[in-house]
LOVEX-313959 format. One record per atom (N, C-alpha, C): x, z, y; residue in three letters. Coordinates in steps of 0.02 Angstrom, whole numbers, plus 50000, padded with zeros to 5 digits. Example, Ala and Ser with C-alpha at 12.3 -4.5 7.8 and 13.67 -1.06 7.14 Angstrom:
2
506605039049716ALA/506155039049775ALA/506605039049835ALA/506425035449888SER/506845035749947SER/506455039450002SER/
//
This chain:
413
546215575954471UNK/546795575854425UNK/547425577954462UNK/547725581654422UNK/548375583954446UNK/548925579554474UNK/549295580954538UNK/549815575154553UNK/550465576654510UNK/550375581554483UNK/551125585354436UNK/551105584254362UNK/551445581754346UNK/551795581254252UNK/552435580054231UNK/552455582954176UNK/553115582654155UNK/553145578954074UNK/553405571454075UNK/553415570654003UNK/554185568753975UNK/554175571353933UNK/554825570253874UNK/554705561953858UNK/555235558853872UNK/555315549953835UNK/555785551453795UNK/556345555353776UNK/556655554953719UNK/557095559753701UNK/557225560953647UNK/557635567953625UNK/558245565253605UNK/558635570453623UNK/559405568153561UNK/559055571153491UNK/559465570153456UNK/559545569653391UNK/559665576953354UNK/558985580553352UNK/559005587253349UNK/559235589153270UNK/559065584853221UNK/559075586853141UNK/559735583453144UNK/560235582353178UNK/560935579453152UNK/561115586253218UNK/561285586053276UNK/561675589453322UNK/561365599853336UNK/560625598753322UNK/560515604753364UNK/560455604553414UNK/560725599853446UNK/560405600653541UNK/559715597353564UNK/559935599453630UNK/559025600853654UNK/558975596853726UNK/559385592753713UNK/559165589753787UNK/558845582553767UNK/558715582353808UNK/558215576953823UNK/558115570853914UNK/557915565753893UNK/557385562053951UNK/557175561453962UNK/556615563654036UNK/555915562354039UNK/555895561454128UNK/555215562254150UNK/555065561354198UNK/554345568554237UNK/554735570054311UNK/554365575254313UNK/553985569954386UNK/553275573054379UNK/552625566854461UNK/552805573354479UNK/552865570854544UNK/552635576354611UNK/552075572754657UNK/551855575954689UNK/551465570354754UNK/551975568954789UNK/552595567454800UNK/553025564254836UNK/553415559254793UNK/553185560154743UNK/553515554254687UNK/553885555954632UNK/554015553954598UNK/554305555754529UNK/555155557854516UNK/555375561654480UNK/556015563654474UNK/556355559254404UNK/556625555954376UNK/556865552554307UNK/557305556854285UNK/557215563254248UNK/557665570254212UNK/558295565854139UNK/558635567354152UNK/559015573154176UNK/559335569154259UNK/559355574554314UNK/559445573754387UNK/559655579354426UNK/560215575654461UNK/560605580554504UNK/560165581854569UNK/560015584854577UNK/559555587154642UNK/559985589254702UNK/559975586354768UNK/560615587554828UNK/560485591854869UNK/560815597554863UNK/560675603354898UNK/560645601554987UNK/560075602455009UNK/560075602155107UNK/559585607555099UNK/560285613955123UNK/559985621855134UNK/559575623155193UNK/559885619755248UNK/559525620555297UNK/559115613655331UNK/558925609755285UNK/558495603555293UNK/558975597755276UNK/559495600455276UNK/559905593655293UNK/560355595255222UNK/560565588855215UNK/561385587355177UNK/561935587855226UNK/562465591555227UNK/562885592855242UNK/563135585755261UNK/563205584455318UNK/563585576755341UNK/563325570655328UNK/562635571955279UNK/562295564455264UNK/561565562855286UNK/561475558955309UNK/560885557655329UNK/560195556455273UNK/559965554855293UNK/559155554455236UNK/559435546755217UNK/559515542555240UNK/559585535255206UNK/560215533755170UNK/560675538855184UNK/561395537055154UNK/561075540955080UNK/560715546955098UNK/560575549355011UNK/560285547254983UNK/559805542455026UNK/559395535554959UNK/559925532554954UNK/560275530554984UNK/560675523554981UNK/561175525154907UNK/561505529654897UNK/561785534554831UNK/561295535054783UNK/560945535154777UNK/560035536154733UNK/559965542254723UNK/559945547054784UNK/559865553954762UNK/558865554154771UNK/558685556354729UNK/558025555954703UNK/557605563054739UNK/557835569854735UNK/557445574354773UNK/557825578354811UNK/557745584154853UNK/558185588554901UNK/557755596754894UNK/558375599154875UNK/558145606654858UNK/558485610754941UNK/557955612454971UNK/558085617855023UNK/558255624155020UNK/558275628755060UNK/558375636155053UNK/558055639055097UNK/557645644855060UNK/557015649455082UNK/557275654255145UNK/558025655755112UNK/557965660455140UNK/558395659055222UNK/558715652955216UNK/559255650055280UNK/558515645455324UNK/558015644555308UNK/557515640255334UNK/556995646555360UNK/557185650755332UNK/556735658755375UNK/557005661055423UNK/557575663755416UNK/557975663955462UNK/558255658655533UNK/558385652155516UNK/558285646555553UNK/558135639655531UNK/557545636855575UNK/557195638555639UNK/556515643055622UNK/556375645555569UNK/555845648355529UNK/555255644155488UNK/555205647155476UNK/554335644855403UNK/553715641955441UNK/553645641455514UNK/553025642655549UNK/553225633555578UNK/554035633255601UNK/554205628655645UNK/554165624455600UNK/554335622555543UNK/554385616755498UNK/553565615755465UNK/553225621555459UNK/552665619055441UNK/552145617455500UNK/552365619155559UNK/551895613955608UNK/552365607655624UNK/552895608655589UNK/552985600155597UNK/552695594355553UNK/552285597855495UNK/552065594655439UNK/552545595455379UNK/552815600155374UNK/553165602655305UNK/553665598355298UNK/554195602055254UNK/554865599355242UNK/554955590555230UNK/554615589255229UNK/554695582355199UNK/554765579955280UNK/553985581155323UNK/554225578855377UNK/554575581355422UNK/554715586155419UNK/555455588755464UNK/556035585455462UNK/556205585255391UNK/556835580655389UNK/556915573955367UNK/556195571655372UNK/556095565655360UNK/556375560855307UNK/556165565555244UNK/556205567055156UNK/555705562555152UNK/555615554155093UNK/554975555055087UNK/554805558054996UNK/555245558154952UNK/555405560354911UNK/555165565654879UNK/555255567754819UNK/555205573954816UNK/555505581654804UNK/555395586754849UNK/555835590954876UNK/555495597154833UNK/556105603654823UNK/556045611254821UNK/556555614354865UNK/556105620554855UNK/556455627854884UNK/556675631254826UNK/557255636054856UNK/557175641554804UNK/557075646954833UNK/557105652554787UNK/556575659354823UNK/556825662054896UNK/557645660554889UNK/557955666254934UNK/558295671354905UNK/558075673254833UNK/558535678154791UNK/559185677354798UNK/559315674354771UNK/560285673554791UNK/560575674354851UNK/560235670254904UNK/560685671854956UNK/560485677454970UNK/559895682254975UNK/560105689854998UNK/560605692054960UNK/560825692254906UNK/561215694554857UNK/561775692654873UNK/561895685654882UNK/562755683454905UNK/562815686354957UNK/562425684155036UNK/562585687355098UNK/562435694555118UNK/562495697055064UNK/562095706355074UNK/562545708955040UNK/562295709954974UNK/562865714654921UNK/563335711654886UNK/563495704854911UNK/564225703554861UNK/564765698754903UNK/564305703854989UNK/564795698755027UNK/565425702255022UNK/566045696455021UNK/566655699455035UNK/566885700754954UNK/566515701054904UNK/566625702654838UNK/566985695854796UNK/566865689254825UNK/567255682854780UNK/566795682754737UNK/566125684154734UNK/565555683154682UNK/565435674054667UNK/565235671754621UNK/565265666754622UNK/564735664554557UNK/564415658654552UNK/564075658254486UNK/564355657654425UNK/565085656754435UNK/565485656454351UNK/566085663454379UNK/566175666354324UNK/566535672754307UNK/566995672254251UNK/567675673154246UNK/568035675054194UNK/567765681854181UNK/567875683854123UNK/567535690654086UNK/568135696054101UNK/568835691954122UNK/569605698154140UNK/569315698654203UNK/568795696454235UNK/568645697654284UNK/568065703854332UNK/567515704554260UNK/567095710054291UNK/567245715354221UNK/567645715054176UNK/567725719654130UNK/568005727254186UNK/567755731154148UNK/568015738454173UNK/567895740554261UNK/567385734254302UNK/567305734854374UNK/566425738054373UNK/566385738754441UNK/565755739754439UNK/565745740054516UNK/565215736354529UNK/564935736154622UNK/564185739954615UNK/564325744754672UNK/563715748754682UNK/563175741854720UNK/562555739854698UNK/562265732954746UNK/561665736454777UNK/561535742554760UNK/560815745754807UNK/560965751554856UNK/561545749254894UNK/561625755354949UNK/560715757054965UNK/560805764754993UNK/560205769554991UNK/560215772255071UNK/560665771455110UNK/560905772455174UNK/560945768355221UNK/560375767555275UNK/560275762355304UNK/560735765655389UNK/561175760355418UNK/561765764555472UNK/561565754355515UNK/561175756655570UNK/561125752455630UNK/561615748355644UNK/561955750755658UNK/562635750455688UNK/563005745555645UNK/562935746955566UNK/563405744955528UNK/563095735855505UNK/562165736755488UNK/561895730855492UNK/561885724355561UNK/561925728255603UNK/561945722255667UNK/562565719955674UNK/563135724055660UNK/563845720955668UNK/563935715155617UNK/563755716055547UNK/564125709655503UNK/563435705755459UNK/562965710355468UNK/562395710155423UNK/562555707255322UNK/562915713155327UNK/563045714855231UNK/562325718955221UNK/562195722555227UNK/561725724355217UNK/561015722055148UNK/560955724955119UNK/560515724355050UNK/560395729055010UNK/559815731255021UNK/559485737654995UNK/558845734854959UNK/558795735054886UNK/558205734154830UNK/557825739454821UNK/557245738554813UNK/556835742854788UNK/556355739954753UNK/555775742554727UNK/555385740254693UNK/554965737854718UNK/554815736354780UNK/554325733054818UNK/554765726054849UNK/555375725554846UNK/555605718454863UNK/556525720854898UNK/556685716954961UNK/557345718554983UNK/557375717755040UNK/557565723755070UNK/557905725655133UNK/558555722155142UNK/558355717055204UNK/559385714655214UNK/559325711755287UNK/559965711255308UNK/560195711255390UNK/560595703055387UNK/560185699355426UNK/560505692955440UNK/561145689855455UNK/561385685355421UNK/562265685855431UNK/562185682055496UNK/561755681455524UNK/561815676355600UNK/561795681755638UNK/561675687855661UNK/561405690255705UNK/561335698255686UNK/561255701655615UNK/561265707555601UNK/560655709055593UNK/560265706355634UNK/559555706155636UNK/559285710855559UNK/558505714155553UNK/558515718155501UNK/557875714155467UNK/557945710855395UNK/557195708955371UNK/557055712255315UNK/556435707455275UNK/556115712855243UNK/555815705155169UNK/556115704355124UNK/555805698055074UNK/555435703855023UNK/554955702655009UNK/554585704454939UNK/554335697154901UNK/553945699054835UNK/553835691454798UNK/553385687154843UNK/553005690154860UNK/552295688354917UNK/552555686154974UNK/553075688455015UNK/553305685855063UNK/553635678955050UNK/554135678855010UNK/554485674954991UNK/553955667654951UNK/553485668354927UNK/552895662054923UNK/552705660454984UNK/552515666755015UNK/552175662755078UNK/552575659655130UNK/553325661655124UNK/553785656555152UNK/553745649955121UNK/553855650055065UNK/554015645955025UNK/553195640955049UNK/552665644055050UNK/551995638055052UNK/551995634855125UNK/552235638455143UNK/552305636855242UNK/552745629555258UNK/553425632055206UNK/553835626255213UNK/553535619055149UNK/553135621755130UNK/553015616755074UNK/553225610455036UNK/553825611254994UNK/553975607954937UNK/553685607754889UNK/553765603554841UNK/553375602354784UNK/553555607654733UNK/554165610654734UNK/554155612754680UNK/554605620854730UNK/554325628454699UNK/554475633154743UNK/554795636954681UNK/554935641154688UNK/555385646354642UNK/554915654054652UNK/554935658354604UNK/554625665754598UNK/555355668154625UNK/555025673754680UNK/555655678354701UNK/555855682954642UNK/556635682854646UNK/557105687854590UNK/557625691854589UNK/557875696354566UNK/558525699354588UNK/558985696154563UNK/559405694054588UNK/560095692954560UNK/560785697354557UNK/561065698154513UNK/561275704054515UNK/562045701554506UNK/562395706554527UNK/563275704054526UNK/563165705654444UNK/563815700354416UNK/564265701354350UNK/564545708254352UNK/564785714654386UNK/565285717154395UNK/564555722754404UNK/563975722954403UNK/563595728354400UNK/563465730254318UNK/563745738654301UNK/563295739554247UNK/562605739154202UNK/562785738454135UNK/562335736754097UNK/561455739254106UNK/561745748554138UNK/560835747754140UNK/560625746854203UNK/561025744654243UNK/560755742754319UNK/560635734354305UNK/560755732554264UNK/560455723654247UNK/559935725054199UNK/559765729354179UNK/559105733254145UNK/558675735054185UNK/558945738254243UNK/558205739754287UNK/558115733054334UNK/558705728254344UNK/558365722654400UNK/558115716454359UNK/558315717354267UNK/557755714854252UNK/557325713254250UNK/557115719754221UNK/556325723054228UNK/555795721054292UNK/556165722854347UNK/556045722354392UNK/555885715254424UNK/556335708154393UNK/556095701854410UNK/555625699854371UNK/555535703454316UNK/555045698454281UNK/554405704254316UNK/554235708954337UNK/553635711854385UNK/553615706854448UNK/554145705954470UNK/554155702754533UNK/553785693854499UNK/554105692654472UNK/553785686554419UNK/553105686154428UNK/552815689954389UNK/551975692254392UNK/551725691654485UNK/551955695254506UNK/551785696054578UNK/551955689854619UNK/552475685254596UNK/552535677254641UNK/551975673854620UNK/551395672954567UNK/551085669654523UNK/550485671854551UNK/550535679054558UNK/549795680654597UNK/549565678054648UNK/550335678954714UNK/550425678254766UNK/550125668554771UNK/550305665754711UNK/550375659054722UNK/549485656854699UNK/549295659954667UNK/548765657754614UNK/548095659954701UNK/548335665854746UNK/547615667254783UNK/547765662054857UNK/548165654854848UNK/548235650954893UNK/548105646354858UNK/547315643354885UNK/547035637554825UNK/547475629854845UNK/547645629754890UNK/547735622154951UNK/548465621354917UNK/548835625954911UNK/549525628154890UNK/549535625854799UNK/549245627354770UNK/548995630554696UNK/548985622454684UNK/548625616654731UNK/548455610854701UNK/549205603554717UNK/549545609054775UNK/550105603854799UNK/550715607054806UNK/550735613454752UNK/551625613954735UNK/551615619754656UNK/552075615454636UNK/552025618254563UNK/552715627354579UNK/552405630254549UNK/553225636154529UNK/553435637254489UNK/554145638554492UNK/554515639054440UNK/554765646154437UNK/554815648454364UNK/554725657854369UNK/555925657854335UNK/555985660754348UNK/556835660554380UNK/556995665754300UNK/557335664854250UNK/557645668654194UNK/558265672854212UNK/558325678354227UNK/558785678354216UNK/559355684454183UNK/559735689854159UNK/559915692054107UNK/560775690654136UNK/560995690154194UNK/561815689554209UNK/561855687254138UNK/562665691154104UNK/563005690054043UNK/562845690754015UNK/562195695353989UNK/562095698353925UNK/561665694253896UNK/561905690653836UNK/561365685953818UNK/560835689853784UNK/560755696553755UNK/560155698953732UNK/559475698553794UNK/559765701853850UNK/559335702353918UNK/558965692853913UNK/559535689453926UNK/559525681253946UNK/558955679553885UNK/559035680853825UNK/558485679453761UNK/557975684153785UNK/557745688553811UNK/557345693453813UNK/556695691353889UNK/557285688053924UNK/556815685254000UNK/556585679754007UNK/556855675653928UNK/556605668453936UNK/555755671253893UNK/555895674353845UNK/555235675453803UNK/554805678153853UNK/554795682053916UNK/554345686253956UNK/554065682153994UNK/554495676154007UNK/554325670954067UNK/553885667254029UNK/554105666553981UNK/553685661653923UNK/552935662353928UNK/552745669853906UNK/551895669853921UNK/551825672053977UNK/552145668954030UNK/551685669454092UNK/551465661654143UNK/551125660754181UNK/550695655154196UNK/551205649854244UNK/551945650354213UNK/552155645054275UNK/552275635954247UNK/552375632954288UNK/552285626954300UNK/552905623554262UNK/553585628254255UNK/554125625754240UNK/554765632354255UNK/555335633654247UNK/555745636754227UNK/556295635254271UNK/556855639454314UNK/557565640554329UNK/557665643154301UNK/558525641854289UNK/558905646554267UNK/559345648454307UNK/559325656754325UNK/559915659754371UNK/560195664054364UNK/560575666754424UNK/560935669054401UNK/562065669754388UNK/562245672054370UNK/563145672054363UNK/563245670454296UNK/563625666754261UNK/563815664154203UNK/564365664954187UNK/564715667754121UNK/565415667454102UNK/565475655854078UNK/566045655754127UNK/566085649954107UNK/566345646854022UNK/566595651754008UNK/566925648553929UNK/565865652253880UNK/565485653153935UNK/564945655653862UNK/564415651353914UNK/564465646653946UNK/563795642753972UNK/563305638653922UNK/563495635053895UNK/563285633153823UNK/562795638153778UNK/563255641153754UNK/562725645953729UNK/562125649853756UNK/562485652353817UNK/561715655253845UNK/561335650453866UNK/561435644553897UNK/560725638853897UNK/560315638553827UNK/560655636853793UNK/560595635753703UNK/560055639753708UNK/560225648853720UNK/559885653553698UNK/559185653253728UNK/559225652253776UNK/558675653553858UNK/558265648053829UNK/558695640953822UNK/557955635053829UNK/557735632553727UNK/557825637853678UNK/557755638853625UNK/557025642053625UNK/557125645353684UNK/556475650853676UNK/555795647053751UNK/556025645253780UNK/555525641853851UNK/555275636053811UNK/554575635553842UNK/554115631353819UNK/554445623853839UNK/554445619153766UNK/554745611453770UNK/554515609253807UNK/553715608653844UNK/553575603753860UNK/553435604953968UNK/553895609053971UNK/553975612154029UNK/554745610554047UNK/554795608654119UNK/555245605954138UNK/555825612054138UNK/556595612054145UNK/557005616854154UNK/557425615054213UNK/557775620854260UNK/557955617654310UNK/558605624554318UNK/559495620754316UNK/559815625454322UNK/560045624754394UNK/559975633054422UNK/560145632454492UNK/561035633254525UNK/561245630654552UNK/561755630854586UNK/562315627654549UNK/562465625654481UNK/562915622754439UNK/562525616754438UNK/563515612754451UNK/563395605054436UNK/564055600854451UNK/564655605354420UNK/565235600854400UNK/565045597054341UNK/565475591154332UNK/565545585154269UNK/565385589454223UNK/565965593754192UNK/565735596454106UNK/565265600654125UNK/564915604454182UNK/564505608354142UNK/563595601954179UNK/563975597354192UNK/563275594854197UNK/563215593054102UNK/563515588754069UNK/563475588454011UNK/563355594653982UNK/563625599253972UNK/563385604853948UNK/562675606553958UNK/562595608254008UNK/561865610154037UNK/561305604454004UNK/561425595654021UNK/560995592853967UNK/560965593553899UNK/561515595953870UNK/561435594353797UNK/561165599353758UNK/561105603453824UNK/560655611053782UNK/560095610853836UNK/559855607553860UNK/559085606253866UNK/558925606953944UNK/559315606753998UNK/559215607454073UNK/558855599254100UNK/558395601354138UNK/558145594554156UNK/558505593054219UNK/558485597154274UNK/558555596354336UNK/559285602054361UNK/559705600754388UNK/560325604054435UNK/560355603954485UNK/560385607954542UNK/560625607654583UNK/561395611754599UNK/561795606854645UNK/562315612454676UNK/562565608754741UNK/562945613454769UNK/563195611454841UNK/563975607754828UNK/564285607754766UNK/564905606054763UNK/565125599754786UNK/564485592554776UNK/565015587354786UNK/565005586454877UNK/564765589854911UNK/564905588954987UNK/565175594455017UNK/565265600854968UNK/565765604954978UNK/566345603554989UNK/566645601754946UNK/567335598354908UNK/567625592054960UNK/567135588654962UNK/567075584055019UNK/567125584655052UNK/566955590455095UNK/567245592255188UNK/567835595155182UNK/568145596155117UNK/569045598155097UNK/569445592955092UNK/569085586855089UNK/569585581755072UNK/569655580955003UNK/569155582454954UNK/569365582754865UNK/568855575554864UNK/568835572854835UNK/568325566754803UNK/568485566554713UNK/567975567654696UNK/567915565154605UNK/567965555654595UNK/568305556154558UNK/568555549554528UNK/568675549954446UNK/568495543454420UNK/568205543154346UNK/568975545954299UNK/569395546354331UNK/570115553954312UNK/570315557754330UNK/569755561354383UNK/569695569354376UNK/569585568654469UNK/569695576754484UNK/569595575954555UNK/570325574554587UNK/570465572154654UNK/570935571654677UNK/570885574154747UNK/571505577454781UNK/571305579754851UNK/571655574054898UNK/571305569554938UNK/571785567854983UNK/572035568455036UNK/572325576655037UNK/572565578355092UNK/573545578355070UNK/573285576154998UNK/574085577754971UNK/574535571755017UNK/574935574155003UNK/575395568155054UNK/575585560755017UNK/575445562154945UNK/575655554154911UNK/575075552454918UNK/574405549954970UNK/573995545454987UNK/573935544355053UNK/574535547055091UNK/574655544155154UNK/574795536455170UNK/575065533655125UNK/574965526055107UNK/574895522155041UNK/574455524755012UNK/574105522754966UNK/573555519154981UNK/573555512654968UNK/572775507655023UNK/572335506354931UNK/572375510454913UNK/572105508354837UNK/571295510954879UNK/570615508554835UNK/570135511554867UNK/569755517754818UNK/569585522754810UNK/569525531354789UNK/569605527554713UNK/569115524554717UNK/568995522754617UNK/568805514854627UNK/569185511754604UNK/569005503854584UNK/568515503154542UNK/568215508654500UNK/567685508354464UNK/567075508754485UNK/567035513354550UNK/566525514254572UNK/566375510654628UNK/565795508554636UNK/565505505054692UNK/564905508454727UNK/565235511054796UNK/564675514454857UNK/565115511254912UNK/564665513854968UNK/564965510255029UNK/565685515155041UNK/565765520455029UNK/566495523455046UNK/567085519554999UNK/566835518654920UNK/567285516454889UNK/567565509754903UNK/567095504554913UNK/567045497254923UNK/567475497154983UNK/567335500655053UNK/567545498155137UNK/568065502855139UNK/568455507255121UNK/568965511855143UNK/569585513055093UNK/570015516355096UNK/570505515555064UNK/570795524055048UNK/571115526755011UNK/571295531155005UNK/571735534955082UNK/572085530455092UNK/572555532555151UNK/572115533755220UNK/571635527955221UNK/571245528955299UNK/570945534355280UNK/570575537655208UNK/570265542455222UNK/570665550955247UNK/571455549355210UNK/571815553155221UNK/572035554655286UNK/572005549255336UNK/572225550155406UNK/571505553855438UNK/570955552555411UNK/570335556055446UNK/570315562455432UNK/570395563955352UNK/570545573055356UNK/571035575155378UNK/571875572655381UNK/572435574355418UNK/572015576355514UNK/571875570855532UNK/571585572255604UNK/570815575955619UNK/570745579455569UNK/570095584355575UNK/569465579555605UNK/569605572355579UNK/568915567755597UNK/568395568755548UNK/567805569955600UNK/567195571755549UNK/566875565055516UNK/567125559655522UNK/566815554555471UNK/567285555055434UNK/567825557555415UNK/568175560055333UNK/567555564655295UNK/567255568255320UNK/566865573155275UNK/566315569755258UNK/566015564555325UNK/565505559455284UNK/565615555155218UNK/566115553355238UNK/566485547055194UNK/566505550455132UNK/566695555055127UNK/567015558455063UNK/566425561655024UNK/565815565255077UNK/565225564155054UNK/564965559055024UNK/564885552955057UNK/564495549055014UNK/564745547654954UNK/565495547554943UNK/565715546054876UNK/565615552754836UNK/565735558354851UNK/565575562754769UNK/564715564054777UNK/564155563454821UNK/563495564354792UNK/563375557954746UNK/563665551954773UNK/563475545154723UNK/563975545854653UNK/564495548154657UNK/564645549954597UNK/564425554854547UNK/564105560854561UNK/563725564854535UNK/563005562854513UNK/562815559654565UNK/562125558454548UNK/561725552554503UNK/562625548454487UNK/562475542654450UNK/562765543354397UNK/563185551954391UNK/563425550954318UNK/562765554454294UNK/562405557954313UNK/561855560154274UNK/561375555454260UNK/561275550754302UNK/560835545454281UNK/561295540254229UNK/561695539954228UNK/562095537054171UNK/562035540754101UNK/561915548454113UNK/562055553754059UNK/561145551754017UNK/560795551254076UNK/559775549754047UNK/559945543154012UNK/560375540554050UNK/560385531354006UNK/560575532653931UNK/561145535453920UNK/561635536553855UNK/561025540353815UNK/560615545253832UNK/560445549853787UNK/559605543253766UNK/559505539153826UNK/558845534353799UNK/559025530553754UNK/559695527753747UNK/560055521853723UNK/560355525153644UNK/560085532953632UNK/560605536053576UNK/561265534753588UNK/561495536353636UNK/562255535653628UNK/562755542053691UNK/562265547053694UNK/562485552753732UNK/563145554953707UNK/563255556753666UNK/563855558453616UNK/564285554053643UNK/564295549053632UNK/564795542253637UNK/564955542753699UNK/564445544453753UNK/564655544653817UNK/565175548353847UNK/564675556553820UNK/565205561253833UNK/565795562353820UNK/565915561453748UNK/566675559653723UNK/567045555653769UNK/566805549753794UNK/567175543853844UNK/567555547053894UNK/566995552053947UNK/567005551253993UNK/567365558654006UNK/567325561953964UNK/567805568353967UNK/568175566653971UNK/568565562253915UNK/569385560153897UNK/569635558353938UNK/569265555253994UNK/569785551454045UNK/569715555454119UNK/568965559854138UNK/569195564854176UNK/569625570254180UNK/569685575154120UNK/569935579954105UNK/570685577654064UNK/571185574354098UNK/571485571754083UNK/572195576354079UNK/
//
């Protein structure tokens, strides 16, 4: 019997609202996920400043890695003779990868571009970035490694560590992905800038959902693999929601385990294109949006049907000195919390909020002390990761609505 399932415990209220999210629970052989769940990005094994027990200690539930920063360093070979991701970083939980698509794409063709997963539309209207240079110059890849050249067999790109020259296709990118072994892996995909024309997101379409087919193959002729990590086949369609309706139906009849969504998003149309995408993906298959996971669009993203998020923001933000608090974010590098002994949020209770004070944390980012970036870590992953488990409570309890209304009003203030 399978160690993997995914079941639905409860819907919102589809014949009154139209939305599509839901609560359930996804088994891994490393243990179970309780959906809807913020998943804590450690790209290169790790959480950024937090240890493995401080992210239980927050209740962060699984850890999504990166294919393509764990190939590059220490490689696919070193972590799986250590006994795979779990025991490398001494995860006992349960963990994914994703393909690697993006970051060739961010660190290749849209380095230096301000690419980002949310886009104003005054922003790629009337632009266009060439993303398949055809001219490969030595010289030019070892110095900065921008470098990213697509073709139909996979992507040519030059390492931002070193210039170094590699080579990902769908097949490669599984068999990284089985080497490092997480429970749950991603199909390699193109991701394409906002700011590329319409029929060049037509041919890298096309082209992911072939590559699609070919991660599934790649995955289906590794039996050992096949029984101890599920994949997830990646939608994606940039802006155009016809493409975005068009890649969820393709993904649809094909043999995967569960669904990402990726990809660049106009932020005033996120809503709708989830709407559109998880309208058409099979219900009883988990959904998982990659790299978004501020407050409103975590609500957003549940209420139109996302099970699982990951993003790097709340320990991003955190090594800036920003911390989320239940009325919005605040930076404390500003100078009115130089003596402020109030502690981040009196509402919230973690060990940063409870033992420290606004001002001591302010004197640690003022003096470039690296337990400010811990500190400030542990408070926005435990705040993120408990408003979503607050968000599964509201939607079990029928009272998602009620929540969200609450809890906007007094962040977005």
């Amino acid at each position: 019997m399978s160690a993997f399932s995914f079941k639905i415990e409860k819907k919102l209220s589809e014949e009154m609202t139209g939305a599509l999210g839901r609560a359930g629970v996804i088994n891994t052989p490393h243990g179970k996920i309780e959906t809807p769940a913020f998943i804590a990005v450690g790209t290169k094994a790790t959480v950024k400043a937090l240890t493995v027990e401080q992210l239980i200690d927050v209740g962060v539930q699984s850890v999504l890695a990166n294919t393509y920063h764990l190939f590059l360093e220490p490689g696919e070979n070193i972590v799986k003779d250590a006994g795979g991701l779990n025991k490398f970083m001494n995860w006992n939980g349960p963990t994914m990868t994703d393909s690697g698509g993006f970051q060739v794409f961010s660190l290749g063709a849209a380095f230096g571009e301000g690419i980002s997963k949310f886009v104003k539309k005054e922003e790629f209207e009337n632009k266009s970035l060439e993303i398949h240079p055809n001219i490969y110059n030595k010289e030019l890849a070892q110095s900065h490694g921008k470098l990213c050249i697509v073709d139909e067999e996979g992507v040519t790109f030059t390492s931002h560590i070193d210039g170094s020259m590699h080579r990902f296709t769908p097949e490669r990118s599984i068999e990284i992905q089985h080497a490092l072994g997480a429970d749950i892996i991603f199909a390699f995909d193109e991701c394409t800038s906002p700011k590329a024309k319409r029929d060049y997101q037509r041919e890298a379409l096309d082209r992911t959902h072939r590559w699609a087919k070919r991660s599934i193959l790649a995955h289906k002729q590794n039996y050992k693999a096949l029984k101890e990590q599920w994949l997830f086949g990646i939608v994606q369609g940039g802006l155009e929601s016809d493409f975005r309706k068009e890649s969820a139906v393709e993904l649809s009849k094909m043999d995967f385990d569960g669904y990402g969504i990726g990809g660049c998003f106009s932020k005033e149309g996120l809503d709708e294109s989830l709407k559109i995408v998880n309208s058409v993906l099979p219900e009883e298959k988990p959904r998982h949006l990659l790299g978004i996971g501020e407050p409103i669009d975590l609500f957003i993203g549940i209420e139109n049907g996302i099970d699982t998020f990951d993003c790097v923001s709340p320990t991003r933000i955190a090594r800036t000195g920003s911390v989320y608090t239940s009325k919005g974010t605040i930076n404390l590098l500003n100078s009115k919390y130089r003596n402020d002994f109030s502690s981040i949020d009196e509402g919230i209770h973690n060990y940063t909020s409870d033992n420290y004070t606004k001002a001591y944390l302010a004197h640690l980012f003022r003096s470039n002390e690296i337990l400010g970036a811990t500190l400030a870590s542990i408070h926005n992953m435990y705040f993120i990761v408990n408003l979503v488990k607050d968000i599964r409570r509201s939607i079990i309890d029928g009272k998602f609505f009620e929540f969200k209304t609450n809890f906007l009003n007094k962040y977005y203030i």
